[in-house]
C-alpha positions as CSV (number, residue, x, y, z in Angstrom):
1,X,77.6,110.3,90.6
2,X,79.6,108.3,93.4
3,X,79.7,108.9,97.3
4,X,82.9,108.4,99.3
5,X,82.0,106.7,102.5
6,X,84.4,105.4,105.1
7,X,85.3,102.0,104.6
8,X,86.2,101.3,108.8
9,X,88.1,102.9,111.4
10,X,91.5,102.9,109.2
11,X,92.2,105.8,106.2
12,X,89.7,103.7,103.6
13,X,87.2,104.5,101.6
14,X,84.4,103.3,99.3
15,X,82.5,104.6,96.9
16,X,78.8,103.6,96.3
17,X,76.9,104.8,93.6
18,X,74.5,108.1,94.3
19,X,71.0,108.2,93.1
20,X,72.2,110.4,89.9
21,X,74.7,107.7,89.1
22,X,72.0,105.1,89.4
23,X,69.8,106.5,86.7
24,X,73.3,106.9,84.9
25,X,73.4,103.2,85.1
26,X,69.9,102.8,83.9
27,X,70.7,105.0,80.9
28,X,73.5,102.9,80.4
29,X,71.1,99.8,80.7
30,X,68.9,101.2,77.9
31,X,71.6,101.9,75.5
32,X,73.4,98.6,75.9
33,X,69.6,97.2,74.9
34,X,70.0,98.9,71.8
35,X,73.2,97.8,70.8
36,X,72.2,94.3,71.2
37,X,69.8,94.6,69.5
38,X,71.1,96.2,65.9
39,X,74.8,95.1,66.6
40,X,75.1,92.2,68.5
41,X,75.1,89.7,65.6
42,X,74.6,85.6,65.5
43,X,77.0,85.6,68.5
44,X,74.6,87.0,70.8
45,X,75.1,89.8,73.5
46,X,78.3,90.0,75.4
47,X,76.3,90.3,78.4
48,X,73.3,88.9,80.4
49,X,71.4,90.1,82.7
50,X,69.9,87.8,85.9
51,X,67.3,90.3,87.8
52,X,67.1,89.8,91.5
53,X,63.7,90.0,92.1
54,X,63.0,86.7,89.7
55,X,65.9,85.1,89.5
56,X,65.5,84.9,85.6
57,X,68.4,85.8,83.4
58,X,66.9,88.8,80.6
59,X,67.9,91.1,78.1
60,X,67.8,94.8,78.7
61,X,65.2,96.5,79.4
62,X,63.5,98.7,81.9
63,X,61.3,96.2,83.4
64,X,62.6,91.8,83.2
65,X,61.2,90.5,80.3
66,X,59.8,87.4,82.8
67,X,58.0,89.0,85.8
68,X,57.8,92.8,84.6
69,X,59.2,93.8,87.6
70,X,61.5,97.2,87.1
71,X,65.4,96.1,86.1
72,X,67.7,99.3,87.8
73,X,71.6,99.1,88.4
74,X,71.1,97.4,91.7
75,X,68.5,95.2,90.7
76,X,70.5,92.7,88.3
77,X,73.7,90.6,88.2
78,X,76.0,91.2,85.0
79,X,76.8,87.5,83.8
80,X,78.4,86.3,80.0
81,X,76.4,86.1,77.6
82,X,76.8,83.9,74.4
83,X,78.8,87.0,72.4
84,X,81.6,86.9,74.9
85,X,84.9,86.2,73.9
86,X,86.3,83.3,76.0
């Protein structure tokens, strides 16, 4: 699921998602779709999604609900939605 790559010349190390953790994410994705939509109440989601290839902020899905380009792990930054607590 992850890859440990040297950071730099010095004893560090990060670790960067591997394609099977990527569709891990996607799954993830998906499934956080779901629960928005049958359990997120009047509050909203506790999460937004802004796709990179837009710029457009979107619920979950496979593809952004505004230019049906393909949403993946990489493709989006997590922001707070309306449902999150302050």
């Amino acid at each position: 699921m992850l890859e440990r790559r040297p950071y730099d010349r010095r004893p560090r190390y990060e670790y960067v998602l591997t394609e099977k953790g990527g569709e891990l994410v996607d799954l993830l994705m998906v499934m956080t779709g779901w629960g928005d939509k049958w359990l997120a109440g009047e509050a909203g989601p506790p999460v937004l999604y802004r796709h990179h290839a837009c710029g457009e902020v979107s619920g979950v899905d496979l593809r952004s609900a505004h230019c049906g380009e393909p949403m993946h792990a990489n493709d989006v930054d997590p922001l707070p939605g309306s449902g999150a607590a302050v």
